[in-house]
C-alpha positions in Angstrom: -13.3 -16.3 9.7 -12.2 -13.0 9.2 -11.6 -11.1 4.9 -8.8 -12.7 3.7 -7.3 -9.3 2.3 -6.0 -8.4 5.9 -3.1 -11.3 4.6 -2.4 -9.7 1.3 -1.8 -6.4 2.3 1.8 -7.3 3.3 2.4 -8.0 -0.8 2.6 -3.6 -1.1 3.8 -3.5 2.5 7.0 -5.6 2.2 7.7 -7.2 -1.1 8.9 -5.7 -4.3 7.0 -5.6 -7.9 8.1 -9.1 -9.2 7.5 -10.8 -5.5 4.7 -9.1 -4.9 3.2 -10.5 -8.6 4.3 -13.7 -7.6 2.4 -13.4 -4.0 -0.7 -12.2 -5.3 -0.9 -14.9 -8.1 -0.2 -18.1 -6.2 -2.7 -16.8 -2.9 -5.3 -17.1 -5.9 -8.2 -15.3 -4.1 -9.5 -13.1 -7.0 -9.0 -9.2 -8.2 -12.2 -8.1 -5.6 -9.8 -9.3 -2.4 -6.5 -7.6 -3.9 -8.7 -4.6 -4.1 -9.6 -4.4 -0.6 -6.5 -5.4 0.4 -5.0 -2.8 -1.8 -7.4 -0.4 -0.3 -6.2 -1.9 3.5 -2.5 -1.3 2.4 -3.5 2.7 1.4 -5.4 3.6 4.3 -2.4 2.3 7.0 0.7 4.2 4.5 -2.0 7.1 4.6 -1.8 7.3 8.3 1.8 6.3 8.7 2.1 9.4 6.3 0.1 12.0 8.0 0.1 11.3 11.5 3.7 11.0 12.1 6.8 13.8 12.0 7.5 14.4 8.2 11.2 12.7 7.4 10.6 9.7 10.1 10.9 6.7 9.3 7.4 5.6 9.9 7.0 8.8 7.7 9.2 7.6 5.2 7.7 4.3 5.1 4.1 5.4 4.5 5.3 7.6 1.7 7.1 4.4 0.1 4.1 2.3 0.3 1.8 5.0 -1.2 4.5 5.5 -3.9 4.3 1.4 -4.5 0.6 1.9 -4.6 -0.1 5.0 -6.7 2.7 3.3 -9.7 1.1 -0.5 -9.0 -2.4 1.5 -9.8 -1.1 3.4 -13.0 -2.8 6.7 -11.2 -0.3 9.8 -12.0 -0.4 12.3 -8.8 1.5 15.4 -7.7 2.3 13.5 -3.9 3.2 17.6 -2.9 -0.5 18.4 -3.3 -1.0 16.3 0.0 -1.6 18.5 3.1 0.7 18.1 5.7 1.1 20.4 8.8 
């Protein structure tokens, strides 16, 4: 049996704000799990972010997802302040 947050982190991943509500709420596993799932879904878009060529599209994608994050979170950041060479 593995942590059931590895399935949840598709909900930042993939859905949108309502659907992703509606995902979390009916899988039912408690606000601990979404947190480590949450945490799961960060560290992958932080990668896709910083290890690929700014303005690709696996880029682009981690950029989204940390976006989804960071608003879902209600954290206010400057995204520039990231270091990117």
């Amino acid at each position: 049996m593995g942590d059931p947050s590895s399935d949840l982190v598709m909900a930042w991943n993939f859905f949108d704000d309502n659907s992703r509500q509606i995902y979390l709420n009916r899988m039912n596993l408690g606000e601990d799990t979404i947190n480590r799932a949450r945490g799961w879904a960060l560290w992958k878009a932080l990668i896709s972010y910083q290890w690929n060529e700014k303005g690709s599209e696996l880029s682009n994608w981690g950029k989204r997802v940390l976006d989804v994050i960071v608003r879902d979170s209600g954290v206010r950041y400057v995204f520039s302040t990231f270091h990117r060479e």
